[in-house]
C-alpha positions in Angstrom: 163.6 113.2 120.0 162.9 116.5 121.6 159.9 114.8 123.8 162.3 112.5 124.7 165.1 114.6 125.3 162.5 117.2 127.8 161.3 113.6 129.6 164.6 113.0 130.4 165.1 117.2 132.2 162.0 116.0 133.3 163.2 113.0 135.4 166.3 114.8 136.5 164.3 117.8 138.0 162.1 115.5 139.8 165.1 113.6 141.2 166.3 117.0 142.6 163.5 118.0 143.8 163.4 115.2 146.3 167.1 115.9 147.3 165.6 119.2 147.9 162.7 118.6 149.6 164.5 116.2 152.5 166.9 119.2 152.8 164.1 121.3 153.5 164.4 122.9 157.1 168.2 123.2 155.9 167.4 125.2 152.9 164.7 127.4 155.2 168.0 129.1 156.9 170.5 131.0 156.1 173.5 129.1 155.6 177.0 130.5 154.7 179.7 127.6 153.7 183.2 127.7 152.5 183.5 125.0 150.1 186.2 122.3 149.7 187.3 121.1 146.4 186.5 117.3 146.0 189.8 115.1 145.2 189.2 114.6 141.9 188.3 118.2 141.5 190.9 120.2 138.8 192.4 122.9 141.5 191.7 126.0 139.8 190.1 128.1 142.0 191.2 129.9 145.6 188.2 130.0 147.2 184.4 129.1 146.7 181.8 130.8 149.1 178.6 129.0 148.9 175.3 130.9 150.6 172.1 130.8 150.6 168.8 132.2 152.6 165.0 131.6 152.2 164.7 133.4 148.6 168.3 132.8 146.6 171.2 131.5 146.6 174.4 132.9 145.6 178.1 131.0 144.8 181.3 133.7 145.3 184.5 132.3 143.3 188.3 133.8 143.9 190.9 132.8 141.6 193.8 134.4 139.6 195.0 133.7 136.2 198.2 134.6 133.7 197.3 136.9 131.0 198.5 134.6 128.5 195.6 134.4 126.1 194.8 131.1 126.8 191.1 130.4 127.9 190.4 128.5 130.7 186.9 126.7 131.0 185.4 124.8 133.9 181.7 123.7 135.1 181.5 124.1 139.2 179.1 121.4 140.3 178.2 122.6 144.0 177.5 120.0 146.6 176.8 122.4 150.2 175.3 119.1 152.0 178.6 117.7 152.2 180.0 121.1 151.9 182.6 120.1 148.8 182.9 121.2 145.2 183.9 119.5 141.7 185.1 121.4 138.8 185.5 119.9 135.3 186.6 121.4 132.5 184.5 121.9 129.2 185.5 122.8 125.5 185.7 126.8 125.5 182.6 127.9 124.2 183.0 132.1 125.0 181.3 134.9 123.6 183.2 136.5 120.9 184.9 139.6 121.4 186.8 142.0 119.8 190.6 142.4 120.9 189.6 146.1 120.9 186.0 145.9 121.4 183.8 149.5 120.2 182.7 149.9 123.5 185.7 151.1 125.4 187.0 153.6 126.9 190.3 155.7 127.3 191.9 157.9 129.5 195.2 159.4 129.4 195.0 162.3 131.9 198.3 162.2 133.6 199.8 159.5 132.1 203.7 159.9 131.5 204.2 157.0 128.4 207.8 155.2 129.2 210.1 154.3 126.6 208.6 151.0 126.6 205.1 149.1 127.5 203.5 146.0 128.0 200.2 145.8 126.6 198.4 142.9 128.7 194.6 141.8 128.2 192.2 139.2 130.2 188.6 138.4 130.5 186.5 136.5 132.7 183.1 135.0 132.1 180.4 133.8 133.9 177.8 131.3 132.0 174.3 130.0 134.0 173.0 126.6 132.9 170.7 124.1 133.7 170.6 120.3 134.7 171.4 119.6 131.1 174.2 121.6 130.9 172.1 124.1 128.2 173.6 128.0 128.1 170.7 130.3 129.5 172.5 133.4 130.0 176.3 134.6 129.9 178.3 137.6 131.2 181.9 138.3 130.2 183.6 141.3 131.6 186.9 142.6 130.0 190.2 144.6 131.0 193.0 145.9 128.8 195.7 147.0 130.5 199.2 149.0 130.2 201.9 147.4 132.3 205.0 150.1 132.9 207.4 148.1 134.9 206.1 149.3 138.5 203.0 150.5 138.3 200.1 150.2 135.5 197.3 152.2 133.6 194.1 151.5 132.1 193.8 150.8 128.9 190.1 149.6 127.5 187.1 147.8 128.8 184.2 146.0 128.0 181.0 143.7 129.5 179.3 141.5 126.5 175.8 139.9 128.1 174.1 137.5 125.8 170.7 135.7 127.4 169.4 132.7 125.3 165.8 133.9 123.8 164.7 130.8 122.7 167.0 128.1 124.2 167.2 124.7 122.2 164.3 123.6 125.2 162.2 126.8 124.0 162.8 128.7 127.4 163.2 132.8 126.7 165.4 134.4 128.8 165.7 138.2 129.3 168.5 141.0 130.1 166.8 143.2 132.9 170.2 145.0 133.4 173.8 145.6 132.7 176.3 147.9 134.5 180.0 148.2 133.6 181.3 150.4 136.0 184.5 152.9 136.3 187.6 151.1 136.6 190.1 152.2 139.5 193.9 152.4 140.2 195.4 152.0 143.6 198.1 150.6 145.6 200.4 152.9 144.7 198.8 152.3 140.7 200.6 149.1 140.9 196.9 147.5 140.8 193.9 148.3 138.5 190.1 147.3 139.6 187.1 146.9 137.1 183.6 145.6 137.8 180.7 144.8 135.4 177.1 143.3 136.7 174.1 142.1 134.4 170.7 140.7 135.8 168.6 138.4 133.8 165.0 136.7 134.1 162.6 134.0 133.1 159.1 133.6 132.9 158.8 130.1 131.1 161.8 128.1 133.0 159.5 125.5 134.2 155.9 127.2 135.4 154.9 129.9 132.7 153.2 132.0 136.4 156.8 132.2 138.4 159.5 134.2 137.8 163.4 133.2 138.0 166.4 135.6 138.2 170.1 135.2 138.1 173.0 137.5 138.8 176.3 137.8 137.4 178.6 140.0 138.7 182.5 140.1 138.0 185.6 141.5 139.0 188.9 141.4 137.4 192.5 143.1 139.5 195.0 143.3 137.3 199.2 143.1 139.0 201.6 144.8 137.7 203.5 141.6 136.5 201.1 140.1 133.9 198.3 138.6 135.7 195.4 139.3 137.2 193.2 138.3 140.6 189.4 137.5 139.7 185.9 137.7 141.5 182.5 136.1 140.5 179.4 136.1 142.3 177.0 134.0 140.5 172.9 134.5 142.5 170.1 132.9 141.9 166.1 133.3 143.2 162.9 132.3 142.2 161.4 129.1 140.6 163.6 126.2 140.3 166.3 128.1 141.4 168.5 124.7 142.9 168.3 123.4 139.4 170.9 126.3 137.7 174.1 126.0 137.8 177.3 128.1 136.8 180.9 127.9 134.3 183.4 130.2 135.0 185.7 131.0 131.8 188.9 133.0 131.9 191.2 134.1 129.7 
C-alpha cells in the first residue's frame, strides 16, 4: 500500500515537472504577481503576493481576523501562470497550545490598569506540505493582548515550530532556526506588532544529495477593538521546491 501510495507522489511529481519544465524561461526570471482569487475560491484573504527568482520562491498573504476563538483553516493552491489563486478549507488540524503558554513574556512598566479590561487572544499558523497534502513543517506564532477601550498593551507571546522527522513518506525534516522577536506598540498604543520566523530543511525530500529549505515567517497587529491584521510569508528554495505548498490557520 505504501509502494502504491509513493507511485502515485511519484506520478504527480512527474506531471509537475513537465508543467514546470515548459514554463522554464518564465521560471528563469524574476517575476512578482499579485494574485486573483479564482471564483470559486472562499474570500478569506486581502491580498496574495506571489514571487519568485532563479533560486526560491516566496508567497506573501494579508488578511485580518476577529479574535473570537474560532479557528480558521484553508489550503492556498497557487496558480501564477494564470496569475489566480484557490483556497479551500480543511478540518483544523493546529498545533496545540497552551492558552498561557510557559514561554511568555510580560511587561508592565508603565502600565496604568483601568477599572476594567478586555483580555483578547489570536494565533496564526503557517503549515508547508507537499503534493499529497502531507504536514512537513509548521509555524504558529501567538499574541495575547490587553484591550483598554482606546489603546492596548501586551499581554503574552509565543512561536511553537514543529517539523515532521519522519513524515508518514519517511522524509526528515529539520528546524535550522527560530526567532520570536520583541513585540511593539504604536499608533498612539492603539496597535500592538509581534513577529516570529523559523527556517527549516531537508536532505531526503526527493534526491538524498540536494538540499530544500522553507521559511515561515509571521506577523500578527492586533486593533484596539477585538481583532487583529495578519502577515505570512511562506519561501521556498532548493530541490523540488514548485512541489510545496502552504495552509494558513488562524484563530
Amino acid at each position: 500500500m505504501k509502494k502504491l501510495i509513493q507511485l502515485t507522489i511519484l506520478c504527480i511529481i512527474v506531471s509537475l515537472l513537465v508543467v514546470t519544465t515548459a514554463t522554464a524561461q518564465e521560471n528563469s526570471e524574476r517575476i512578482y504577481k499579485k494574485l486573483r482569487p479564482k471564483t470559486e475560491s472562499v474570500k478569506v484573504f486581502d491580498e496574495v503576493i506571489y514571487e519568485k527568482d532563479k533560486k526560491s520562491v516566496h508567497v506573501r498573504i494579508k488578511g485580518s481576523k476577529k479574535a473570537d476563538g474560532v479557528t480558521k483553516a484553508y489550503h492556498v493552491e497557487l496558480n501564477p501562470q494564470k496569475g489566480t489563486y484557490k483556497t479551500t478549507k480543511i478540518p483544523s488540524k493546529e498545533m496545540s497550545i497552551l492558552k498561557n503558554p510557559s514561554s511568555t513574556e510580560k511587561d508592565t512598566d508603565n502600565i496604568i490598569e483601568p477599572k476594567s479590561t478586555i483580555n483578547y487572544y489570536g494565533w496564526v499558523q503557517t503549515v508547508t506540505d507537499d503534493p499529497a497534502g502531507e504536514d512537513l513543517c509548521k509555524t504558529k506564532l501567538w499574541l495575547e493582548w490587553e484591550d483598554y477601550g482606546s489603546t492596548i498593551g501586551f499581554d503574552t507571546h509565543a512561536l511553537v515550530t514543529w517539523a515532521a522527522n519522519p513524515s508518514s513518506f519517511d522524509t526528515h525534516w529539520y528546524e535550522e532556526d527560530s526567532n520570536l522577536y520583541d513585540p511593539y506598540l504604536y499608533y498612539n498604543d492603539e496597535k500592538l506588532s509581534q513577529e516570529g520566523s523559523a527556517e527549516y530543511y531537508n536532505w531526503d525530500f526527493i534526491d538524498d544529495d540536494e538540499k530544500t529549505e522553507v521559511s515561515h515567517w509571521i506577523q500578527i497587529t492586533a486593533q484596539n477593538d477585538g481583532t487583529y491584521d495578519y502577515v505570512t510569508d511562506w519561501g521556498a528554495r532548493g530541490e523540488y521546491q514548485l512541489l510545496l505548498d502552504l495552509d494558513v490557520y488562524t484563530n
